[in-house]
VOPAGU-2260 file (C-alpha; in pm, 1 decimal, decimal comma):
REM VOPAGU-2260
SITE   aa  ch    i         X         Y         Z
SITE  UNK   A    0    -222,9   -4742,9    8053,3
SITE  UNK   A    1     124,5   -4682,3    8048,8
SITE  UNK   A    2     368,2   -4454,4    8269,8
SITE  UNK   A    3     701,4   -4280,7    8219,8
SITE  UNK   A    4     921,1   -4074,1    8433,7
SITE  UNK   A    5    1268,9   -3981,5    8531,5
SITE  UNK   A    6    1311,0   -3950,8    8900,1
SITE  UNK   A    7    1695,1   -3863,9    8869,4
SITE  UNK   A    8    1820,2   -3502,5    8803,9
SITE  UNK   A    9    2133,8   -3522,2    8583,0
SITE  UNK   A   10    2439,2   -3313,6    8584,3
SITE  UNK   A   11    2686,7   -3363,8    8293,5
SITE  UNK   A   12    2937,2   -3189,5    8077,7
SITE  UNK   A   13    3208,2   -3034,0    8172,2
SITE  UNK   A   14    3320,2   -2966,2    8538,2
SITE  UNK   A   15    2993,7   -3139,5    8634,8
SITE  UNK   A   16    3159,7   -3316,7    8982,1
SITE  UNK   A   17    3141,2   -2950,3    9102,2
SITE  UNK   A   18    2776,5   -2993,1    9190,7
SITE  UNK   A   19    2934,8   -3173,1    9484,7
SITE  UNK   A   20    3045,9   -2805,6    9648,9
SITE  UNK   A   21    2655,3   -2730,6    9584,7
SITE  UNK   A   22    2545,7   -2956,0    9802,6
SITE  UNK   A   23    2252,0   -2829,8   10096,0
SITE  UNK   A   24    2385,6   -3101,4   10311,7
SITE  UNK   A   25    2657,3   -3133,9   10614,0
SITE  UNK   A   26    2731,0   -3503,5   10635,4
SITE  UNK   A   27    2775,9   -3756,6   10397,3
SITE  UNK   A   28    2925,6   -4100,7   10342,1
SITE  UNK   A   29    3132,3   -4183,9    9985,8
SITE  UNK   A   30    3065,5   -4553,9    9907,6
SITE  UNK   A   31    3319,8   -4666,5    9663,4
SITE  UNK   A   32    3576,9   -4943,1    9575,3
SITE  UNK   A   33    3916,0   -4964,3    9667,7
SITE  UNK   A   34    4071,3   -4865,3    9316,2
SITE  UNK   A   35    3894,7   -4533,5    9371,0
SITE  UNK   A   36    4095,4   -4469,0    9683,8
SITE  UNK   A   37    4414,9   -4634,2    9576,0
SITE  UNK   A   38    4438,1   -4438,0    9243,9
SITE  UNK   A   39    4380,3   -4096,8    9367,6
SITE  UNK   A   40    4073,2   -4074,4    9220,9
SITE  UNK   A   41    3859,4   -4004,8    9496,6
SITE  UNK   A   42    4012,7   -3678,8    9572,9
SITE  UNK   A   43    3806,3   -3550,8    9252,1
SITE  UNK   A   44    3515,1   -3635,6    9497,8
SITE  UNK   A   45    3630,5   -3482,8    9828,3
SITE  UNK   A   46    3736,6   -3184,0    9701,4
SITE  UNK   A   47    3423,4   -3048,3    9589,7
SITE  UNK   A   48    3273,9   -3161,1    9920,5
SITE  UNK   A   49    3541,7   -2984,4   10122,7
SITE  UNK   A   50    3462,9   -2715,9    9909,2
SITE  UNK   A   51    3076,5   -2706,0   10021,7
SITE  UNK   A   52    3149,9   -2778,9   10352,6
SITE  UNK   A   53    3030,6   -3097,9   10330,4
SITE  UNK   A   54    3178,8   -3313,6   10629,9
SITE  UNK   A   55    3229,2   -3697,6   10500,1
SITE  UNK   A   56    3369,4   -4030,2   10551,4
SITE  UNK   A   57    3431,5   -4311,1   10343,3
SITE  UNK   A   58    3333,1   -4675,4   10313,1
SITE  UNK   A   59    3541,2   -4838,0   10045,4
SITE  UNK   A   60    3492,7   -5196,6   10119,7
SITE  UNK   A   61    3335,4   -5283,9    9762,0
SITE  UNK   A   62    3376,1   -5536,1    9543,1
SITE  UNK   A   63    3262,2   -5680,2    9207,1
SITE  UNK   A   64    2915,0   -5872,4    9247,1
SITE  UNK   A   65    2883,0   -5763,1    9555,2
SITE  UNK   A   66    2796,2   -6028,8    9792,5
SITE  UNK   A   67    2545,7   -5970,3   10072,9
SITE  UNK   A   68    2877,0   -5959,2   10398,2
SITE  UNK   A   69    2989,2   -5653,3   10228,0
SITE  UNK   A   70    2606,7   -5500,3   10232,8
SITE  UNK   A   71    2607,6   -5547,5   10575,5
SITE  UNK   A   72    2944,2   -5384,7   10611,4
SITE  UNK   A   73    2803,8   -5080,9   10436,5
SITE  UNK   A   74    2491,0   -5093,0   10605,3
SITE  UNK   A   75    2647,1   -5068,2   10934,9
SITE  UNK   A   76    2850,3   -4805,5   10827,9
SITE  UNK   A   77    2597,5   -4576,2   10756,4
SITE  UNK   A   78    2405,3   -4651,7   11035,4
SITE  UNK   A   79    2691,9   -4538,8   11249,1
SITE  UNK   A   80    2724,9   -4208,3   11157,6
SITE  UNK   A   81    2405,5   -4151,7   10968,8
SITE  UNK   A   82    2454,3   -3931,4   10731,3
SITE  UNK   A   83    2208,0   -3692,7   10525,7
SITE  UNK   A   84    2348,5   -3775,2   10198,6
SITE  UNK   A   85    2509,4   -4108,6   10054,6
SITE  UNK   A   86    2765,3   -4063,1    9757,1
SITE  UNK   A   87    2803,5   -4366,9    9551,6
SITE  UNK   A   88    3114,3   -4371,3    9357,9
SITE  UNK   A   89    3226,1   -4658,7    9120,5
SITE  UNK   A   90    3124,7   -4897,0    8826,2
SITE  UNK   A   91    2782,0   -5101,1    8866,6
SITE  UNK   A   92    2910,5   -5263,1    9186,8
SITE  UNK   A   93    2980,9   -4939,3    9394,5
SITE  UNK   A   94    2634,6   -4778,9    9278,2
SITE  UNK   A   95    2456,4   -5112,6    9340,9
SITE  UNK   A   96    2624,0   -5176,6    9649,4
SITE  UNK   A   97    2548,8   -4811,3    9776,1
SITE  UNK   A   98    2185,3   -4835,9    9657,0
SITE  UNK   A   99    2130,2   -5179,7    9867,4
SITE  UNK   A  100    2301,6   -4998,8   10203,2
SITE  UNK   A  101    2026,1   -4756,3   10155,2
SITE  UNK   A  102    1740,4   -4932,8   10131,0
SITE  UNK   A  103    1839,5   -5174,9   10404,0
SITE  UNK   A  104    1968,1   -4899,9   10616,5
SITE  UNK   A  105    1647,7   -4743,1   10542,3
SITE  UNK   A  106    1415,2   -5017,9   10663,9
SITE  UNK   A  107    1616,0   -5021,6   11009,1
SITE  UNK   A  108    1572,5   -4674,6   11117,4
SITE  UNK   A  109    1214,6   -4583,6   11041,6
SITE  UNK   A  110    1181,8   -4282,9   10846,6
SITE  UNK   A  111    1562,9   -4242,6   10776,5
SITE  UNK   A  112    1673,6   -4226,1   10362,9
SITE  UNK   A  113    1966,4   -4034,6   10310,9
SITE  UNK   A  114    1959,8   -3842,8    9990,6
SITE  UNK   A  115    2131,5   -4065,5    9691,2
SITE  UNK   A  116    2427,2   -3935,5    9433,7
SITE  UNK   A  117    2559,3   -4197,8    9227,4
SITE  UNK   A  118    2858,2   -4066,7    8993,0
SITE  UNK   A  119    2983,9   -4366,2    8702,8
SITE  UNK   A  120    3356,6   -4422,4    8657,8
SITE  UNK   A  121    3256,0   -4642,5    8392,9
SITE  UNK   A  122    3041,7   -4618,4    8087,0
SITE  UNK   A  123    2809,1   -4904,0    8111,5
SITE  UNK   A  124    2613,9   -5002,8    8395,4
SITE  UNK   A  125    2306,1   -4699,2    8365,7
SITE  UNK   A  126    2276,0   -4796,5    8713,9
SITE  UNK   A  127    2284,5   -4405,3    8791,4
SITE  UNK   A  128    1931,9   -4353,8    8728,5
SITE  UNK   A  129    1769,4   -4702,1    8774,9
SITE  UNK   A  130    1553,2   -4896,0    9025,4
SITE  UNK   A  131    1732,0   -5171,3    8961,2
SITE  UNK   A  132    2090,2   -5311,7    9168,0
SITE  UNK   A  133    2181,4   -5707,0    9193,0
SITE  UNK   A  134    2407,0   -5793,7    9509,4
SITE  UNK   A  135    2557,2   -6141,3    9478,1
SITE  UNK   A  136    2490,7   -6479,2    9735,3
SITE  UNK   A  137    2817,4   -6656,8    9679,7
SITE  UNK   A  138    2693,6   -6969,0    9881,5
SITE  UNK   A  139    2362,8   -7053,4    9648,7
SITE  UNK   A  140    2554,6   -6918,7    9332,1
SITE  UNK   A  141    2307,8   -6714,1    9255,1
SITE  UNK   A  142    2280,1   -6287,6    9185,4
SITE  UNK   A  143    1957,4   -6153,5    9346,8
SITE  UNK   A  144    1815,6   -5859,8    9133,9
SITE  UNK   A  145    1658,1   -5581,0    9366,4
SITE  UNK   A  146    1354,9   -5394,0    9217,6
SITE  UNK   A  147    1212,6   -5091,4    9386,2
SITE  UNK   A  148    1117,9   -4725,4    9293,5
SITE  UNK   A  149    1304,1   -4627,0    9634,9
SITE  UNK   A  150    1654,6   -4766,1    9462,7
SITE  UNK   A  151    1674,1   -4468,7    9228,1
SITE  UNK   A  152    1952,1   -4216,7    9297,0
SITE  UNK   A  153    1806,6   -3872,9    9317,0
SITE  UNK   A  154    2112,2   -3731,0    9103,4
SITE  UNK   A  155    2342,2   -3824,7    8914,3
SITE  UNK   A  156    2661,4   -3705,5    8783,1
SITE  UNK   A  157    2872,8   -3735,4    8484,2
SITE  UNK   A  158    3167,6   -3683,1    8464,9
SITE  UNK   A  159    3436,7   -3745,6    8153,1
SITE  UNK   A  160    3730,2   -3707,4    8394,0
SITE  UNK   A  161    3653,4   -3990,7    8592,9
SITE  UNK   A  162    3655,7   -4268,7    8270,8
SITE  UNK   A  163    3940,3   -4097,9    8122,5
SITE  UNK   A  164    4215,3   -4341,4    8279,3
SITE  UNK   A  165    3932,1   -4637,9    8212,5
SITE  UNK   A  166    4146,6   -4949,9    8051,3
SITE  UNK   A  167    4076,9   -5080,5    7690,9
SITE  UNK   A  168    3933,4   -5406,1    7786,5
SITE  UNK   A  169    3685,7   -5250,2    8051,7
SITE  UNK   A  170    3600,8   -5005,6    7784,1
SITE  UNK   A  171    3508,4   -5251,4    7559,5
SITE  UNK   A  172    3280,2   -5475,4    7788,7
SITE  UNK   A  173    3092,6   -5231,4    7930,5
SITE  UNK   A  174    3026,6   -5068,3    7585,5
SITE  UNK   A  175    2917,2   -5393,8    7475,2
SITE  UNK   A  176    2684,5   -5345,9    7778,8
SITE  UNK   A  177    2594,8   -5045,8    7691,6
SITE  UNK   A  178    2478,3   -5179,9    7354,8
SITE  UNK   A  179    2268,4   -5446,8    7505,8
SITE  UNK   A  180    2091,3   -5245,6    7760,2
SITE  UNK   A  181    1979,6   -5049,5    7440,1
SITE  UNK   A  182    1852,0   -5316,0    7197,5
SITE  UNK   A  183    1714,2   -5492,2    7444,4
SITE  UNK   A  184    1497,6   -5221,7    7627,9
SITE  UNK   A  185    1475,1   -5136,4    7215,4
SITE  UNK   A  186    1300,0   -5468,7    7121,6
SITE  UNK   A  187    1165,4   -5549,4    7484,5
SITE  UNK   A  188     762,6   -5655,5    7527,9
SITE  UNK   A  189     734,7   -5311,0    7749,1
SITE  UNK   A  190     892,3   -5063,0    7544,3
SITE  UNK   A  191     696,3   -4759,0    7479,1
SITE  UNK   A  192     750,0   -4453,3    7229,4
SITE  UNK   A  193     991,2   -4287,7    7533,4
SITE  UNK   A  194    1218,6   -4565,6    7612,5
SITE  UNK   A  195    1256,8   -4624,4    7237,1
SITE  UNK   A  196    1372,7   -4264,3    7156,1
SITE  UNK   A  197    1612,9   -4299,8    7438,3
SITE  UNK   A  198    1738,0   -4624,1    7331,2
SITE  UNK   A  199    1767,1   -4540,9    6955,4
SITE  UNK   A  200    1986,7   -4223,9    7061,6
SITE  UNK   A  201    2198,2   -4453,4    7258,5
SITE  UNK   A  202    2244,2   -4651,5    7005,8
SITE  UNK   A  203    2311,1   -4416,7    6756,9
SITE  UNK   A  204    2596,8   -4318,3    6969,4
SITE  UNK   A  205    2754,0   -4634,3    7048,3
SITE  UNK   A  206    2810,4   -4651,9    6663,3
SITE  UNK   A  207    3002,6   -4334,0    6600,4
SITE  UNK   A  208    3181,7   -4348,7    6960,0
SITE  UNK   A  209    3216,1   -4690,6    7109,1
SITE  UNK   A  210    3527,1   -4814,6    6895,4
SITE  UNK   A  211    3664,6   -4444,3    6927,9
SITE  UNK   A  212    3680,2   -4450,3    7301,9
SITE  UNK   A  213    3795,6   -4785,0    7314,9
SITE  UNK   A  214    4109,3   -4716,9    7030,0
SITE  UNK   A  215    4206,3   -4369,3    7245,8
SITE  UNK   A  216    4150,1   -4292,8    7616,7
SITE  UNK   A  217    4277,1   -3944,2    7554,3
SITE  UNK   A  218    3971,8   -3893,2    7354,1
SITE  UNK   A  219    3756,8   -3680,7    7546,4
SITE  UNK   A  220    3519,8   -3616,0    7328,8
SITE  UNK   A  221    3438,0   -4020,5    7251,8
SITE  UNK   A  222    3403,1   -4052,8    7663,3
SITE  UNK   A  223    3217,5   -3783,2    7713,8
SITE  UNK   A  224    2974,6   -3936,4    7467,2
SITE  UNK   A  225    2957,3   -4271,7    7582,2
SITE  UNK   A  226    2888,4   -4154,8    7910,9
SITE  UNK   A  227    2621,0   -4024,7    7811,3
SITE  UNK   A  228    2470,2   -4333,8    7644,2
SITE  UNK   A  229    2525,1   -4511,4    7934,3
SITE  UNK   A  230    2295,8   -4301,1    8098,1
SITE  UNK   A  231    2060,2   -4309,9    7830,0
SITE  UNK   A  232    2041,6   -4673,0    7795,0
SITE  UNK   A  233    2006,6   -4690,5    8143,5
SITE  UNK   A  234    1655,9   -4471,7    8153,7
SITE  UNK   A  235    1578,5   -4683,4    7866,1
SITE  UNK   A  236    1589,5   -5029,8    8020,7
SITE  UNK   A  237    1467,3   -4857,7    8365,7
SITE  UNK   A  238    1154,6   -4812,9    8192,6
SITE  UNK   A  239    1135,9   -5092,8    7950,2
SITE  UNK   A  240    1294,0   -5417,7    8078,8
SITE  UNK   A  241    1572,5   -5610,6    7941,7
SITE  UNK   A  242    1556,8   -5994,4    7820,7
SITE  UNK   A  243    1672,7   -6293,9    7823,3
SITE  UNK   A  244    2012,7   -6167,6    7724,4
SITE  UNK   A  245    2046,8   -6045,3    8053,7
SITE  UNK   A  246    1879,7   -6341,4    8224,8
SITE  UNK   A  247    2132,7   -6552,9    8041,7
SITE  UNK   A  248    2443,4   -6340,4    8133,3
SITE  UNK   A  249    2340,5   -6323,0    8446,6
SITE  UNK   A  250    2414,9   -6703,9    8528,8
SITE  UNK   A  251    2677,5   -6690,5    8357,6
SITE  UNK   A  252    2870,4   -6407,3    8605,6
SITE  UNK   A  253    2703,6   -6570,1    8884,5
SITE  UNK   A  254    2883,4   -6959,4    8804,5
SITE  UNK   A  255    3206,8   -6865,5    8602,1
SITE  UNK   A  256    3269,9   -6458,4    8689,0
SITE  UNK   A  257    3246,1   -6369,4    8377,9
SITE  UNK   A  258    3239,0   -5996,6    8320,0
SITE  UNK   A  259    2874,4   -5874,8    8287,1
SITE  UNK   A  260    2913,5   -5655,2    7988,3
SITE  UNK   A  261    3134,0   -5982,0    7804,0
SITE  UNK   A  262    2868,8   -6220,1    7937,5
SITE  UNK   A  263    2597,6   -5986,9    7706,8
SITE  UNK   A  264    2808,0   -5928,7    7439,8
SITE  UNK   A  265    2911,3   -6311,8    7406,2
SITE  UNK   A  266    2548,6   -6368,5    7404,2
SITE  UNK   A  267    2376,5   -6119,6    7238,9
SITE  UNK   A  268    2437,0   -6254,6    6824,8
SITE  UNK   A  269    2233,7   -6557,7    6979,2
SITE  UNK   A  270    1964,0   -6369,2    7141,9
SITE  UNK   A  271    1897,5   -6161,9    6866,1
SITE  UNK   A  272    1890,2   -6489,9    6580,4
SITE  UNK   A  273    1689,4   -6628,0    6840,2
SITE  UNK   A  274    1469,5   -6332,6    6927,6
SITE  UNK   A  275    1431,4   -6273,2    6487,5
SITE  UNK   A  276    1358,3   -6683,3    6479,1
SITE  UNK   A  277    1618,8   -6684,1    6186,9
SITE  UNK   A  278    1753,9   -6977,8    6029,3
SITE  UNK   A  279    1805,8   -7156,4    5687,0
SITE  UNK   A  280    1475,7   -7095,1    5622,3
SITE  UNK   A  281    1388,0   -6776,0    5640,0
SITE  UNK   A  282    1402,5   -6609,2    5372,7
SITE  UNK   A  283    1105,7   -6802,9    5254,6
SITE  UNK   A  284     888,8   -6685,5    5500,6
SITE  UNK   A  285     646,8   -6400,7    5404,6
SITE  UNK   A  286     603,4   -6265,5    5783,1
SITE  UNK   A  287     884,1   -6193,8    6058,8
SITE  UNK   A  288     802,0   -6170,5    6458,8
SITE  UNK   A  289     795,1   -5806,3    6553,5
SITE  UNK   A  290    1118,9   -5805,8    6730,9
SITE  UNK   A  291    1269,8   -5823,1    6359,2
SITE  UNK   A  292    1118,9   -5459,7    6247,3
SITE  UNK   A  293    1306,1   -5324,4    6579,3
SITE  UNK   A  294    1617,2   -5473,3    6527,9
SITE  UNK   A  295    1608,9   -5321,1    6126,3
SITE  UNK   A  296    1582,2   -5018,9    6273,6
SITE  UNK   A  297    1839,9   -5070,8    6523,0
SITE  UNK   A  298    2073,5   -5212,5    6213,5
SITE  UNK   A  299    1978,5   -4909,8    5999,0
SITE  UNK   A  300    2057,6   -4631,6    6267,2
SITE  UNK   A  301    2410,6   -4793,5    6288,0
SITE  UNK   A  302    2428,9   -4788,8    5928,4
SITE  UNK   A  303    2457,2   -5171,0    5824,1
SITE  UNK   A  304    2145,3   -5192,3    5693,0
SITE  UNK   A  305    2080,0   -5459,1    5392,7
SITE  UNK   A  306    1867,4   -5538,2    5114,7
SITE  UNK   A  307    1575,4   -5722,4    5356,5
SITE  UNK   A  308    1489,9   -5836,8    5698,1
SITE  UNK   A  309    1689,4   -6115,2    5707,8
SITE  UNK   A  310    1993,3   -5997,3    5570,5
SITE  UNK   A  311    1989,7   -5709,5    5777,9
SITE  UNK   A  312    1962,8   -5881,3    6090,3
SITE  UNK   A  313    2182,9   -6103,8    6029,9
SITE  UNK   A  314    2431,5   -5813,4    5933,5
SITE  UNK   A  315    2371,7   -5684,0    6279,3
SITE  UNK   A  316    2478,3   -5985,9    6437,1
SITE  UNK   A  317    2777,8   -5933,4    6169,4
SITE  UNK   A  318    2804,3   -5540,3    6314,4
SITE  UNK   A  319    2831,1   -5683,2    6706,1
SITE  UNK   A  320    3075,4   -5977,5    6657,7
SITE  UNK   A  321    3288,2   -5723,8    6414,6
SITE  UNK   A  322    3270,7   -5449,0    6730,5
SITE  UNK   A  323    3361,4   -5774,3    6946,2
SITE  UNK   A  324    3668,6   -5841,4    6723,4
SITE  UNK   A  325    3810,6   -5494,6    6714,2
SITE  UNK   A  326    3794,4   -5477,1    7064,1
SITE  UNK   A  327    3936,4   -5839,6    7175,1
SITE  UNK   A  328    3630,8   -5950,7    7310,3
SITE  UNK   A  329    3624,5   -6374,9    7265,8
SITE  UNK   A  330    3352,3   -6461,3    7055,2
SITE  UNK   A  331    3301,8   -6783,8    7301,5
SITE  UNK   A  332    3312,1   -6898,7    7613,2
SITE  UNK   A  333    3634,4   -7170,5    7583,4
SITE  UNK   A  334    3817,9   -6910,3    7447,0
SITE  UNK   A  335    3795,1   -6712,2    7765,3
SITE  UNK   A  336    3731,2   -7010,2    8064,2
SITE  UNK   A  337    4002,7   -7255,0    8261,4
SITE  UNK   A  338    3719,9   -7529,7    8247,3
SITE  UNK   A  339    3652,8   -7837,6    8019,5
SITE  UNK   A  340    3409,7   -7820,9    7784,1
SITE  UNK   A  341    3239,7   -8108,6    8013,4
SITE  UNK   A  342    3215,3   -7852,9    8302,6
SITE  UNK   A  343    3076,3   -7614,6    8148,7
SITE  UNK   A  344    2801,9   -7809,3    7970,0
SITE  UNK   A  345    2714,6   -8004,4    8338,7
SITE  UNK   A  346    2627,1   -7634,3    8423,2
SITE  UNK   A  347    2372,8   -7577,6    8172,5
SITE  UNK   A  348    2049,2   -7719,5    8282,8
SITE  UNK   A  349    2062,4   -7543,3    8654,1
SITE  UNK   A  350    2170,6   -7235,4    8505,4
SITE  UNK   A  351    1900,7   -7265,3    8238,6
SITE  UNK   A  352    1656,8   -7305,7    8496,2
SITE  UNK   A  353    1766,0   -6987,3    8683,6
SITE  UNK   A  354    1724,2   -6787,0    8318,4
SITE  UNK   A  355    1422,7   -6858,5    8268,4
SITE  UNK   A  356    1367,0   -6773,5    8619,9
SITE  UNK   A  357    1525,1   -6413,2    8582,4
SITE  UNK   A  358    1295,6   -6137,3    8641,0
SITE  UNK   A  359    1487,4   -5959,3    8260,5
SITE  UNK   A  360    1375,8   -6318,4    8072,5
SITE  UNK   A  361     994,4   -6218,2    8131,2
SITE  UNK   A  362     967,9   -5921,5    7877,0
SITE  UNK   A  363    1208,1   -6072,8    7596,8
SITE  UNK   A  364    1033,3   -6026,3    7269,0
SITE  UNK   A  365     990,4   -6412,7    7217,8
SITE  UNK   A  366     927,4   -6643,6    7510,2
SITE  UNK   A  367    1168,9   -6886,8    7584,9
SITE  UNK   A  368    1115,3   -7254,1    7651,3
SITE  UNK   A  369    1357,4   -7420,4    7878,3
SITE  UNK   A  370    1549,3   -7629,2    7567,6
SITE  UNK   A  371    1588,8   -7340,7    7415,6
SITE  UNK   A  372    1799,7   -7173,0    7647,2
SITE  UNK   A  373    1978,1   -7511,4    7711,8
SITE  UNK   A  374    2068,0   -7470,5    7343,9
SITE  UNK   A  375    2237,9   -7144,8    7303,9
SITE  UNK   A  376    2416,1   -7189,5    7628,2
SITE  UNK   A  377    2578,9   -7497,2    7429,7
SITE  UNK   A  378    2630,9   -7309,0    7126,5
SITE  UNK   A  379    2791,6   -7069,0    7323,3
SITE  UNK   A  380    3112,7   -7224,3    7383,3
């Protein structure tokens, strides 16, 4: 037997960050990132709330991968005042980090779990309406994935306004996130007819409105839309898993701080040969692992599709290191890290180990041995 649900109501379009003045609750804490502050931006939050009569304070003390001090920071924090209602504000970090405070704030005081609002200011994390956050242990190396029902925001809200100012190159890797949550919930051992309508629609969006939103900020419309495949993405994978894509890029962030959404994107013409067991050979063969059918589909919905299997999976490998190109994204690692290629390749068999490891690895469509994760690591730079 299989289950679906969504446990997060979400409000989008246009003027959505006025749910904020609808608010039943009195006191809340915003959990965001410096930039937000800096930039002005969080005024587009505290407005509404002043509006609703919502009285607040703010914890802004985040930062990328965030590391397990700053969860205590934010933990105390809340604890201090505890508030009714906890607004998460920020990229994957802010929302992850807010979503940790919670539940560790929550297993202090018995009984105590402030109401959750996580509002994106980027288009790629999904993290809005998962049970999923990783928070970073910069000592061992090594990002912790968190998995609990109890880590899903109750709402979410999106917002256009808030990715309108988001740069070109962030644009581009966490689109290329985006794209990757998709397939991969898409192809991945636990998808179901739900997460796969989700993901298709995703996808099918990415490929009108990825390279749109990337070429022009101004372009509403384009955000608006990736926003919303962000989200979708995200209830996809929430349901269905990832794979080793994400197990892989994982280590990767966690050893060289490599952006998550380049760290999949980099990756993901690998996984998917891999995943499709492709090579020289294959046009010979008379059946294909089932991942292949999936990623057909995938090809076909983005409108690359070819004259078989094999040419059309290898045309959308073509399709994500074309996206890759337009938007500046290195195709490999030594175009993008200040290490030798000897560094880098002394890294491979501990961070192997730790993919293979990775809670995402376990529902890839084709399972892994250790060698062969050693090997596209290598091909990788």
């Amino acid at each position: 037997m299989k289950k679906f649900g969504i446990h997060t109501k979400i409000y989008f379009g246009e003027d959505a960050l006025s749910r904020l003045s609808q608010l039943k609750y009195q006191t809340a804490i915003v959990i965001t990132d410096p930039f937000v502050v800096k930039s002005g931006m969080i005024d587009l939050i505290t407005a509404p709330l002043k509006k609703g009569g919502v009285s607040y304070t703010v914890f802004s003390d985040v930062v990328p991968d965030p590391p397990m001090d700053k969860v205590v920071e934010g933990v105390k924090a809340v604890l201090s005042t505890k508030p009714e209602c906890i607004v998460a504000v920020g990229g994957g970090s802010a929302m992850d980090s807010a979503k940790a405070i919670r539940e560790f704030a929550s297993r202090i005081i018995s009984g105590y779990s402030p109401y959750l609002i996580a509002i994106p200011t980027t288009s790629g994390t999904g993290s809005e309406v998962t049970s999923f956050a990783v928070i970073s242990d910069n000592v061992k190396k090594e990002k912790l994935p968190l998995v609990a029902p109890s880590l899903t925001p109750e709402e979410a809200i999106l917002d256009e306004v808030l990715v309108k100012s988001v740069p070109a190159d962030i644009t581009a890797d966490t689109g290329m996130d985006v794209f990757t949550h998709a397939l991969e919930a898409y192809v991945s051992l636990d998808n179901n007819e739900f997460s796969a309508a989700l993901a298709e629609k995703a996808i099918e969006i990415i490929g009108m409105f990825l390279l749109r939103s990337y070429l022009d900020n101004n372009d509403v419309h384009a955000r608006r839309k990736m926003h919303v495949a962000s989200c979708l993405a995200g209830l996809a994978f929430n349901s269905a898993n990832l794979g080793l894509n994400h197990g892989m890029a994982h280590q990767l962030g966690a050893n060289f701080h490599v952006p998550h959404g380049r760290a999949n994107a980099i990756l993901l013409p690998h996984i998917i040969r891999f995943n499709s067991d492709i090579d020289v050979h294959s046009k010979s063969k008379t059946e294909y692992l089932p991942a292949v059918r999936k990623y057909c589909t995938a090809a076909r919905t983005l409108g690359v599709q070819a004259f078989n299997e094999v040419n059309t999976v290898n045309t959308l490998c073509m399709w994500v290191e074309f996206m890759m190109k337009e938007m500046n994204i290195p195709l490999r690692l030594s175009e993008m890290l200040s290490i030798s290629k000897e560094e880098y390749f002394a890294q491979i068999p501990q961070m192997a180990k730790k993919a293979l490891a990775d809670g995402c690895t376990k529902t890839n469509p084709r399972t892994p041995t250790l060698h062969d994760i050693e090997e596209i690591y290598k091909n990788l730079w």
